[in-house]
N, CA and C atoms as an extended XYZ file, in Angstrom:
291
Properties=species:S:1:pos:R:3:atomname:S:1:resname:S:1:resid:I:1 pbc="F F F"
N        10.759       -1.062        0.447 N   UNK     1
C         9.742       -1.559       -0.452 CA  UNK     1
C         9.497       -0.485       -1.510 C   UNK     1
N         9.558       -0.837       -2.632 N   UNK     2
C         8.719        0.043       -4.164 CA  UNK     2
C         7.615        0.217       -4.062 C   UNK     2
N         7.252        1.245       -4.673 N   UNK     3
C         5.897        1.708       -4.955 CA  UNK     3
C         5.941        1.775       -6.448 C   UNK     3
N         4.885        1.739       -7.371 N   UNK     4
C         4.746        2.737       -8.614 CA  UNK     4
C         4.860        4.323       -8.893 C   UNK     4
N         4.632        4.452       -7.364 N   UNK     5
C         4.102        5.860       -6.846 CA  UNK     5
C         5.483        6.744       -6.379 C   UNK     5
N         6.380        7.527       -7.456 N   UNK     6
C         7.433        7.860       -7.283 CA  UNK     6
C         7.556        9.368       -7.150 C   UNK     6
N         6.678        9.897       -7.614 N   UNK     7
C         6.543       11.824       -7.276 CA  UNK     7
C         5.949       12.422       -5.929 C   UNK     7
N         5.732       11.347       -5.008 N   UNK     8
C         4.797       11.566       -3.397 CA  UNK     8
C         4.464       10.423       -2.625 C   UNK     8
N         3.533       10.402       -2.270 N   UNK     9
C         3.286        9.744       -1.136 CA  UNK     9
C         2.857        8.260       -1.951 C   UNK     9
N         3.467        7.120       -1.055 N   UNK    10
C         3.701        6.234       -1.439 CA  UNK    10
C         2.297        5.447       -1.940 C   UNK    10
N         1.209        5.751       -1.242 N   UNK    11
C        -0.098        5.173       -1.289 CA  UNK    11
C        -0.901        6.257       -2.675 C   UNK    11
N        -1.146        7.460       -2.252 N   UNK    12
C        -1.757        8.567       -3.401 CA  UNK    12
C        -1.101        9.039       -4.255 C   UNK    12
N         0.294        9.294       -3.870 N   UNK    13
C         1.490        9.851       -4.937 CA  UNK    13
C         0.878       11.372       -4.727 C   UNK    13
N         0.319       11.807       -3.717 N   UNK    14
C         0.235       13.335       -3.790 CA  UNK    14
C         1.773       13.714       -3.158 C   UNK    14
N         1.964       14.878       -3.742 N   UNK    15
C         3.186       15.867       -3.402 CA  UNK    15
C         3.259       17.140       -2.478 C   UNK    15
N         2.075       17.283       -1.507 N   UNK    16
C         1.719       18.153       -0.602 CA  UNK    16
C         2.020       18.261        0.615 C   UNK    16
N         2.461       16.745        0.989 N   UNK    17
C         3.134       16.653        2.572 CA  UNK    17
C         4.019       15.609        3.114 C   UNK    17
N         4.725       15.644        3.860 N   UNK    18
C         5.700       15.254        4.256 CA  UNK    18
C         5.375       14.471        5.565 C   UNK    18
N         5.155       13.153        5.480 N   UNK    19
C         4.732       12.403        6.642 CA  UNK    19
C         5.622       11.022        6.492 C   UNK    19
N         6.424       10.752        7.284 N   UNK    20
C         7.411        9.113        7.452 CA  UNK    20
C         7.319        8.170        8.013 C   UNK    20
N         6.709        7.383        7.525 N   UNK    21
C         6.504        5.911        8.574 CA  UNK    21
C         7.553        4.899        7.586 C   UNK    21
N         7.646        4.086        9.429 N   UNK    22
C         8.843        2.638        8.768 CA  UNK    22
C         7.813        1.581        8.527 C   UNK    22
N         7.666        1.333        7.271 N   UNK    23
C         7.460        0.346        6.883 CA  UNK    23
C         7.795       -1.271        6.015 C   UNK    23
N         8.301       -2.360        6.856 N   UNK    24
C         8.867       -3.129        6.377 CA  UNK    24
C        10.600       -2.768        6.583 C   UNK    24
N        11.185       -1.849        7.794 N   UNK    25
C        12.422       -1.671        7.590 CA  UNK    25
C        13.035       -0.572        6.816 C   UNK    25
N        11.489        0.099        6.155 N   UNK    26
C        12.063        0.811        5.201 CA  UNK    26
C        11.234        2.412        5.371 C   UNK    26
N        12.364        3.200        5.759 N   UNK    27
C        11.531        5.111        6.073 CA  UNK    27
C        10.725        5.217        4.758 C   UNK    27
N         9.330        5.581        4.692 N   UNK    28
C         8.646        5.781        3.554 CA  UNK    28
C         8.097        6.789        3.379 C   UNK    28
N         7.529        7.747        2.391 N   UNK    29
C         7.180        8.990        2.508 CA  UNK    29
C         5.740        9.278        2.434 C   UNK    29
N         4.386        9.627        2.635 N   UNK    30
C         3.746        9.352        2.592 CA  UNK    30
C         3.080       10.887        2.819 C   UNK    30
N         1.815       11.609        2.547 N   UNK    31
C         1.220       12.917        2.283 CA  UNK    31
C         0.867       13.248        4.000 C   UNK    31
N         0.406       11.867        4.485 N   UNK    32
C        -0.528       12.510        5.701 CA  UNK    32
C        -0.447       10.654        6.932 C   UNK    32
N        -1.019       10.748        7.804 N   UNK    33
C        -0.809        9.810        8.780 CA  UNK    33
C        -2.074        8.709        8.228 C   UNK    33
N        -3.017        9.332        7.404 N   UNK    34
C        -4.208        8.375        7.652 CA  UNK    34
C        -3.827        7.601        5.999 C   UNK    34
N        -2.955        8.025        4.974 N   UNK    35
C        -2.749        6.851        3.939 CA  UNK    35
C        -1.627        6.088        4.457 C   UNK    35
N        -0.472        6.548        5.656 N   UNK    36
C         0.642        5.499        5.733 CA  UNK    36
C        -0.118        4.630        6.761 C   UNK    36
N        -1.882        5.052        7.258 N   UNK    37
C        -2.593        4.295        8.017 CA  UNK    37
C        -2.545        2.822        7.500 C   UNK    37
N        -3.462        3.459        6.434 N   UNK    38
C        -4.187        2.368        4.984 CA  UNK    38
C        -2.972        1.839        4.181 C   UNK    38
N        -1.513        1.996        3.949 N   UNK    39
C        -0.557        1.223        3.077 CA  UNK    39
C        -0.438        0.436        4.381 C   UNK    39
N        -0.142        0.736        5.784 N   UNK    40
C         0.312       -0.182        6.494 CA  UNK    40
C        -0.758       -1.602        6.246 C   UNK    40
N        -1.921       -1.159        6.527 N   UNK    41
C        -2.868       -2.302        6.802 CA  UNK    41
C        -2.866       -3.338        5.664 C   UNK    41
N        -2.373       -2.698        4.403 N   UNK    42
C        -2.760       -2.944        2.897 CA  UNK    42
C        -1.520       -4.164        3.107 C   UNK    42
N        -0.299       -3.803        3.381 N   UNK    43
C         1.020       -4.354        3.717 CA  UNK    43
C         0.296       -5.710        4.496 C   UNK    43
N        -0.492       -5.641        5.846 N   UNK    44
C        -0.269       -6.504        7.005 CA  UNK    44
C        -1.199       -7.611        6.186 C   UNK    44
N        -2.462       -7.214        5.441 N   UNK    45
C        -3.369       -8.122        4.944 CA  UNK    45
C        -2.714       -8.719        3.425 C   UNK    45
N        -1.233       -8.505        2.954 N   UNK    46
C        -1.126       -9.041        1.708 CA  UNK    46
C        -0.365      -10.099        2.609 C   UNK    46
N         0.120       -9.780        3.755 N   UNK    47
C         1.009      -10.684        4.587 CA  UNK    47
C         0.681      -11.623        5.041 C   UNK    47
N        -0.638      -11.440        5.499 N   UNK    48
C        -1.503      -12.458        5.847 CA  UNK    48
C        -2.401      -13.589        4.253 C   UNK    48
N        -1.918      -13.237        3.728 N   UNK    49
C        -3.093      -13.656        2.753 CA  UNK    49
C        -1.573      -14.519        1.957 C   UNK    49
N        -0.772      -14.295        1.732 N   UNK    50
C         0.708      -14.607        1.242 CA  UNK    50
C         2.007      -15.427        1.942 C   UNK    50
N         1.290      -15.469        3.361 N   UNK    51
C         2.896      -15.911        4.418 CA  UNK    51
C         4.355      -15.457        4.342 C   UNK    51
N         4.226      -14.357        3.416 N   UNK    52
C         5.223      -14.021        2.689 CA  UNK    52
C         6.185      -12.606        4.176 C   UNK    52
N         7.008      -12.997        4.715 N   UNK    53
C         7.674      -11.839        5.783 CA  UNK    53
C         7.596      -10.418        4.929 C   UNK    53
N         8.201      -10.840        3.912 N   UNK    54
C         8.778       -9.313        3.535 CA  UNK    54
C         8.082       -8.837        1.982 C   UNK    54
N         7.712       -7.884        1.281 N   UNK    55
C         7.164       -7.780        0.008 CA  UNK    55
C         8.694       -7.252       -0.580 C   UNK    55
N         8.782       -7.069       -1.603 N   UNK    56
C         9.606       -6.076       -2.547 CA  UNK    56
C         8.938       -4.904       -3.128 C   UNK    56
N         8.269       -4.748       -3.687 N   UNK    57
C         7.274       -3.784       -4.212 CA  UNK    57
C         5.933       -4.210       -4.598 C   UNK    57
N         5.559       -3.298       -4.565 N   UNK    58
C         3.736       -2.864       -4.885 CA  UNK    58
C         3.077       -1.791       -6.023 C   UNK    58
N         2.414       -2.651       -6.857 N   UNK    59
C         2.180       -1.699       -7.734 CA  UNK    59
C         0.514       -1.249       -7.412 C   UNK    59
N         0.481        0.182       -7.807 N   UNK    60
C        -0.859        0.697       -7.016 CA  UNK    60
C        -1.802        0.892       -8.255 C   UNK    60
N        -3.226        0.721       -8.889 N   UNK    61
C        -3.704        1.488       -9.777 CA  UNK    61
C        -4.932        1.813       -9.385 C   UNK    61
N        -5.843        2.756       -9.021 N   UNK    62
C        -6.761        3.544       -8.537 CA  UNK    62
C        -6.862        4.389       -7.445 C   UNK    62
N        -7.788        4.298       -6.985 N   UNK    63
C        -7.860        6.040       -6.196 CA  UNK    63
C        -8.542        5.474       -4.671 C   UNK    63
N        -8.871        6.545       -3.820 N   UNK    64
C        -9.708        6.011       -2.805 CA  UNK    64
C       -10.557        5.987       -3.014 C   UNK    64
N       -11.839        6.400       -4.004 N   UNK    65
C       -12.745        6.392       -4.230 CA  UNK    65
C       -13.393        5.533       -5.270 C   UNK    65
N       -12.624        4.970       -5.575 N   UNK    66
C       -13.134        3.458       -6.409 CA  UNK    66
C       -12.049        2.362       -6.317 C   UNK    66
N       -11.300        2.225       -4.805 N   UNK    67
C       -10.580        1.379       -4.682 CA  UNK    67
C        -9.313        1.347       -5.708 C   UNK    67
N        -8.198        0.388       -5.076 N   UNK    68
C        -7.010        0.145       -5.935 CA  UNK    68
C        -6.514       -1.469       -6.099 C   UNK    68
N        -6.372       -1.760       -7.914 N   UNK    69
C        -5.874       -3.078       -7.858 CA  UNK    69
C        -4.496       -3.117       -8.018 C   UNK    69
N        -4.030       -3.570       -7.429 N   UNK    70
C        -2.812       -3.825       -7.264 CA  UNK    70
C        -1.634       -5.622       -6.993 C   UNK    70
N        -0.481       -5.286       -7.493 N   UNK    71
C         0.051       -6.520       -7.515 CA  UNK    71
C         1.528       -6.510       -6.499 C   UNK    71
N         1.825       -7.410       -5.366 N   UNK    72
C         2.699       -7.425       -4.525 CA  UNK    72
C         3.802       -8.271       -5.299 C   UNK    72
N         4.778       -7.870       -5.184 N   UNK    73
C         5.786       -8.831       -5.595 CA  UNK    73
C         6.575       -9.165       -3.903 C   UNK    73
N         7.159      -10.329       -4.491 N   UNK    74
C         8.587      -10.801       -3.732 CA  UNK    74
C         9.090      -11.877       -4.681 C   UNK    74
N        10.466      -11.340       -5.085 N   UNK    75
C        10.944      -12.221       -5.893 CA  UNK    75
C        10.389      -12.331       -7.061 C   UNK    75
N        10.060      -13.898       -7.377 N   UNK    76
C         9.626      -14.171       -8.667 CA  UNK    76
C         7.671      -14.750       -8.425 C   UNK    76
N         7.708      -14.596       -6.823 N   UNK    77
C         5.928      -14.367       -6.626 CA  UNK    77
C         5.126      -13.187       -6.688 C   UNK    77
N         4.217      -13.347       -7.343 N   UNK    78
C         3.215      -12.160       -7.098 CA  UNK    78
C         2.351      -12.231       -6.705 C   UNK    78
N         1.151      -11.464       -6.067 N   UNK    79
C         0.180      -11.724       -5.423 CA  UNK    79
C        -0.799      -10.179       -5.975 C   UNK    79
N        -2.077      -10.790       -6.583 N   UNK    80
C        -2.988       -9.529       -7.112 CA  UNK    80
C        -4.364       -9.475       -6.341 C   UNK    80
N        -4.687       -8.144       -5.970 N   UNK    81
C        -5.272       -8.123       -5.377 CA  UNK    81
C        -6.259       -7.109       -5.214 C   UNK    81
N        -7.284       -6.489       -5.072 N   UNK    82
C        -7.980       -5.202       -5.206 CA  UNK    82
C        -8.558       -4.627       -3.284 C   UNK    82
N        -7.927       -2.723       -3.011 N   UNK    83
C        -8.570       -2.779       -1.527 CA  UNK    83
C        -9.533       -1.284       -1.810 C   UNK    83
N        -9.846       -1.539       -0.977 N   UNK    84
C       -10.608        0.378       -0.559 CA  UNK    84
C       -10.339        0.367        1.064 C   UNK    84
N       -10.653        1.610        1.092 N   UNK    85
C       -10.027        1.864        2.624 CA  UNK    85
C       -11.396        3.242        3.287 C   UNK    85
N       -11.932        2.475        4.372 N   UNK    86
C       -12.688        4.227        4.977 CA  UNK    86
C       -11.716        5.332        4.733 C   UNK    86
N       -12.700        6.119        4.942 N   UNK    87
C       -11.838        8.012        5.207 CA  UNK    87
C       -11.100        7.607        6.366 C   UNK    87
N       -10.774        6.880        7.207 N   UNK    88
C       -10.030        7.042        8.538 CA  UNK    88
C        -8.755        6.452        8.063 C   UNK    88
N        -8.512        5.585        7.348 N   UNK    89
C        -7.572        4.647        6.587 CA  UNK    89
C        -7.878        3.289        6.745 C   UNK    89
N        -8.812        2.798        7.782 N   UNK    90
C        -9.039        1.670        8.117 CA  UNK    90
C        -9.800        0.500        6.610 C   UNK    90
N        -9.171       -0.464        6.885 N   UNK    91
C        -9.629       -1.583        5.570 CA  UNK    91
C       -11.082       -1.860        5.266 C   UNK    91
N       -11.729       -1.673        4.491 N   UNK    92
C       -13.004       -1.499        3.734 CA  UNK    92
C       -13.156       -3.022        3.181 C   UNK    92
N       -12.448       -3.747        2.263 N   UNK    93
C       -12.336       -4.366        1.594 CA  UNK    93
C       -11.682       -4.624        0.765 C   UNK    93
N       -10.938       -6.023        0.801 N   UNK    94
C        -9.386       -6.819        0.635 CA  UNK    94
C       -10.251       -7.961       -0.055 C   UNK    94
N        -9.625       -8.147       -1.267 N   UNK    95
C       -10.261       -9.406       -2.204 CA  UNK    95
C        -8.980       -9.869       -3.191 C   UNK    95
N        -8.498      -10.704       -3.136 N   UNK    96
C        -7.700      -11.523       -3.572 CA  UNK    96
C        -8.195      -11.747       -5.291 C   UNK    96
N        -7.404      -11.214       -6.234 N   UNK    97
C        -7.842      -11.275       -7.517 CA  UNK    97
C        -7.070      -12.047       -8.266 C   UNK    97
């Protein structure tokens, strides 16, 4: 799966650490355990909200601290959507835009 986020970690794009989770089939790189927490969940609730098995990429725009809107592709569908996530990584709030 794509990110926008190409200099680090797939969720913050920080460049400070080296953490790998499979997500979707695919080794991903990610700063720390608690954002490949929050992309996983971000992943399971576009899945649910989409019926869609698999995404192609994800485009990310904001921060943890004022949430991120973002758009899922697969194919020629997209799906837009805005989340925030607690400090733990756990889902805050998922709204379908």
């Amino acid at each position: 799966m794509k990110t926008n986020n190409t200099e680090g970690c797939a969720l913050c794009n920080a460049t400070w650490g080296e953490y790998y989770r499979e997500i979707d089939g695919d080794n991903m790189l990610f700063c720390c355990n608690l954002c490949a927490d929050a992309f996983e969940g971000m992943v399971a609730k576009v899945k649910e909200n989409t019926g869609w098995e698999h995404i192609d990429s994800i485009e990310l725009h904001g921060n943890y601290s004022k949430g991120r809107n973002c758009v899922a592709r697969k194919g020629d569908e997209e799906f837009k959507y805005y989340f925030r996530t607690f400090s733990d990584g756990k889902m805050m709030t998922f709204e379908k835009r």
